[in-house]
C-alpha positions in Angstrom: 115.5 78.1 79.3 118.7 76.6 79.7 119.6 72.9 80.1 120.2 73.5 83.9 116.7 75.2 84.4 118.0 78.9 84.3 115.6 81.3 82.2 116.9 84.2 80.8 114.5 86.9 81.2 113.7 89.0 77.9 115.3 92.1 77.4 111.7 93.5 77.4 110.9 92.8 81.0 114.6 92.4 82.5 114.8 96.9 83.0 111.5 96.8 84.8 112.4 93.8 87.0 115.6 95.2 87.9 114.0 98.4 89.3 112.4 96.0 92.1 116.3 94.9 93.1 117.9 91.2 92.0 115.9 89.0 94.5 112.5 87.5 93.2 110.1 84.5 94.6 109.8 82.2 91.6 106.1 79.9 92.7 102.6 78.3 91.0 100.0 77.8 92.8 98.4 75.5 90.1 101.9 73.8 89.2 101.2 74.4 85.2 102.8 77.5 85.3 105.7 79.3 87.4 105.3 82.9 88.3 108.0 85.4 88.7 107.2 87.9 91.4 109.8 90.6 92.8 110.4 90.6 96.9 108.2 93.5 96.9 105.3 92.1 95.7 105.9 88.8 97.5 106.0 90.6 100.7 102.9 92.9 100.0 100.9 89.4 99.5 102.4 87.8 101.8 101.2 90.8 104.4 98.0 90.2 103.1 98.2 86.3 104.3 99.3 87.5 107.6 96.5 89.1 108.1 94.1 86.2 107.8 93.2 83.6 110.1 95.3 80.6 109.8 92.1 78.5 109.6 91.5 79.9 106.4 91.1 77.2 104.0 91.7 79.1 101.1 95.2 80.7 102.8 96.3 77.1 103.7 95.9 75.8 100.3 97.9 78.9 98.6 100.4 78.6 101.4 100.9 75.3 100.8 100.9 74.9 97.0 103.2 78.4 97.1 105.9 76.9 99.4 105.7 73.5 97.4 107.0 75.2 94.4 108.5 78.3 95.0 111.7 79.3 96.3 113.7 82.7 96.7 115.8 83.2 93.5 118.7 85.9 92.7 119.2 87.6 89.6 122.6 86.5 88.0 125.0 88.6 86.2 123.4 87.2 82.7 119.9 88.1 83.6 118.7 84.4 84.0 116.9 83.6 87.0 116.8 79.6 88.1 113.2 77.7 88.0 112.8 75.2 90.9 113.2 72.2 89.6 109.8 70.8 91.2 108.5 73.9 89.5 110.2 73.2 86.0 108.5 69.7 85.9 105.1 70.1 87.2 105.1 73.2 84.7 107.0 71.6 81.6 109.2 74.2 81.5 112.2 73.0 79.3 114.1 74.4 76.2 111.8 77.2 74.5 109.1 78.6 76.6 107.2 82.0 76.6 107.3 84.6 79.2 103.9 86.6 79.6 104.2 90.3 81.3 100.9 89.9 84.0 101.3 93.5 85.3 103.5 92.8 88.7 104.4 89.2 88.0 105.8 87.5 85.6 104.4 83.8 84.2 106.3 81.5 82.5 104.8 79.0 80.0 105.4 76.0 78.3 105.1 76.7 74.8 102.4 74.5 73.7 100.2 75.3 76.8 99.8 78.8 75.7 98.9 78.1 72.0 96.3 75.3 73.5 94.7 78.2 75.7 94.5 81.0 72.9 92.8 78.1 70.6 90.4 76.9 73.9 89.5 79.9 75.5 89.1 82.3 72.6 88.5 86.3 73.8 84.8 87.0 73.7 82.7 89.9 73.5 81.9 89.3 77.0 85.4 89.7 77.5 85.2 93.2 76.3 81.7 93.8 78.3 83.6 92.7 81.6 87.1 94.9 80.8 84.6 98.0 80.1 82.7 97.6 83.1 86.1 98.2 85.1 86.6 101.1 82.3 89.4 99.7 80.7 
């Protein structure tokens, strides 16, 4: 990530995003990580939401974490997209950070975050017992 908060988005991942158009919702709902999701997926949770009653407690506190730090982002010419800056510090995303494909998001990490939960939250064999019971 760049001194001005832009991230450029790894060749690996930047095809597959670009299939979904340029515009992306850049959010956390936990403010330790931001998460990179294309319109399209946005708008398939966010019809979802709408469907909920607004008394929700659950919806409120996603909708209001979500607004907090996200924000509608375009994809430049470079393939960098811009963190929020409220995003950026919550998160401690600055300088070298890792980007983690999550199916139809992407999450971006500081650095020392991930290594701290490979080391904390090791992969079981009840890990391997739950991914088998949804047959993967």
């Amino acid at each position: 990530m760049d001194e001005k908060g832009r991230l450029k988005i790894p060749a690996v991942f930047l095809d597959a995003l670009k299939e979904f158009g340029n515009q992306f919702y850049i959010t956390s709902v936990t403010g330790e990580t931001a998460r990179i999701y294309p319109m399209k997926v946005w708008g398939e949770i966010e019809d979802k939401l709408a469907k909920t009653p607004s008394t929700n407690q659950a919806k409120r506190k996603f909708l209001m974490r979500t607004s907090y730090f996200g924000q509608m982002v375009e994809l430049d010419g470079q393939g960098r997209v811009l963190i929020p800056g409220v995003l950026r510090e919550a998160a401690q995303v600055k300088g070298d950070v890792d980007v983690l494909g999550a199916l139809d998001y992407l999450e971006v990490m500081n650095h020392t975050r991930v290594m701290d939960t490979l080391k904390n939250e090791p992969y079981t064999a009840d890990d391997d017992k739950a991914l088998e019971d949804l047959g993967i």
